[in-house]
Steps between C-alpha positions, in 0.01 A plus 500: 500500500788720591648475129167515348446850613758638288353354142315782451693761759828646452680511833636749634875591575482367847288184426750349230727311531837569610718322222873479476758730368625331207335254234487135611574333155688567232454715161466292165739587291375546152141521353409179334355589224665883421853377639573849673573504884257553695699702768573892427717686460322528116681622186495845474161682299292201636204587773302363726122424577318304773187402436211245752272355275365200680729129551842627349532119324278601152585919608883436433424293193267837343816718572767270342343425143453881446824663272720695676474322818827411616465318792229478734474303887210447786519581808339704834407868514309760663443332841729540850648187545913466386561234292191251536431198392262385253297349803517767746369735174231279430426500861387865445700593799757686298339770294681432204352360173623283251663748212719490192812645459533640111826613331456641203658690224286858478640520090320202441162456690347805746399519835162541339493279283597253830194657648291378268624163512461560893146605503347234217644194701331510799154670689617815661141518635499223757688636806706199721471231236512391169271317351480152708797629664424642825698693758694833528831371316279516181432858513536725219787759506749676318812610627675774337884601472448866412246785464451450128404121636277653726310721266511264230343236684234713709397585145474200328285396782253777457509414149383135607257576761290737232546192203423196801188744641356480145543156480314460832752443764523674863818690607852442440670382859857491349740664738779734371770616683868586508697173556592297780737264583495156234556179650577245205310176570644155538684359205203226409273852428740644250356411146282278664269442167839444261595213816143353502307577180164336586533711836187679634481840377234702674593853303171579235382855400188654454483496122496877529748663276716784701502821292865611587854339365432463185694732291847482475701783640745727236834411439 
């Protein structure tokens, strides 16, 4: 019962759980399927974008296929807790929820354009779950690296609340904030889907098209 009260309650600072001060497993090296590490320091001109879009199995697989990705790993944001585990996360005791990490090469494909791909993969409408997926960890939220981050993705979600309204759903419940501290997940999460193929994936959009990201910036 204890646990169960934090499925759909984020808890606070003081209720979390303490943690540890430095990660309990180790880093895979390389991404299986792009072959870049996984670990920064990145090559220079390449940015980053954190994105919670339900179980980050079939999230990180959405992120990898698209061009210009250059590597991308799951892990644990926006909660209190240093370096959980994936059991202590999914205890709901931790704040955090399950996210993807994205490299990605801004010449190539736009933060917008990995908004879009961001808001058509999942149900930013449905507050502490996902589909069948129920809990806090499977929150919606973006976490952004820089004001232009910020603005860009506060209005691609207005864009997507006015396009989803029409189309009949309630309000948008995605969180976005400045971000926090990443915890990279055990090594059996990273690529997860390219490990297991017939894994579950619980990630599936609304069908609604988002109106931003699709035209290619100059130059």
């Amino acid at each position: 019962m204890f646990l169960n009260r934090f499925k759909n309650k984020l808890p606070t600072a003081e209720e979390a759980l303490p943690g540890r001060d430095r990660p309990q497993f180790p880093l895979s090296e390389r991404h299986t399927v792009l072959g870049n590490p996984l670990a920064g320091p990145y090559p220079e001109g390449l940015e980053v974008a954190d994105f919670g879009l339900g179980c980050f199995w079939g999230a990180e697989r959405r992120f990898w296929k698209q061009p210009g990705v250059w590597t991308t790993l799951v892990g644990y944001q926006g909660g209190h807790t240093p370096n959980p585990s994936y059991e202590e996360v999914c205890g709901g005791q931790t704040g955090h929820t399950e996210a993807v990490r994205v490299v990605f090469d801004p010449s190539v494909v736009s933060y917008e354009q990995l908004l879009k791909v961001f808001w058509e993969s999942h149900d930013p409408t449905q507050g502490f779950r996902q589909g069948n997926d129920i809990g806090t960890q499977y929150r919606s939220a973006i976490y952004t690296h820089s004001p232009a981050q910020q603005s860009a993705a506060t209005a691609s979600r207005d864009a997507y609340q006015s396009t989803l309204t029409s189309a009949g759903y309630g309000p948008i419940t995605t969180e976005i904030l400045p971000a926090t501290p990443f915890y990279p997940a055990e090594p059996y999460h990273q690529q997860y889907l390219d490990k297991n193929p017939a894994g579950y994936c619980g990630i599936g959009g609304t069908g609604v098209s988002c109106p931003v990201g699709v035209a290619k910036a100059d130059g």
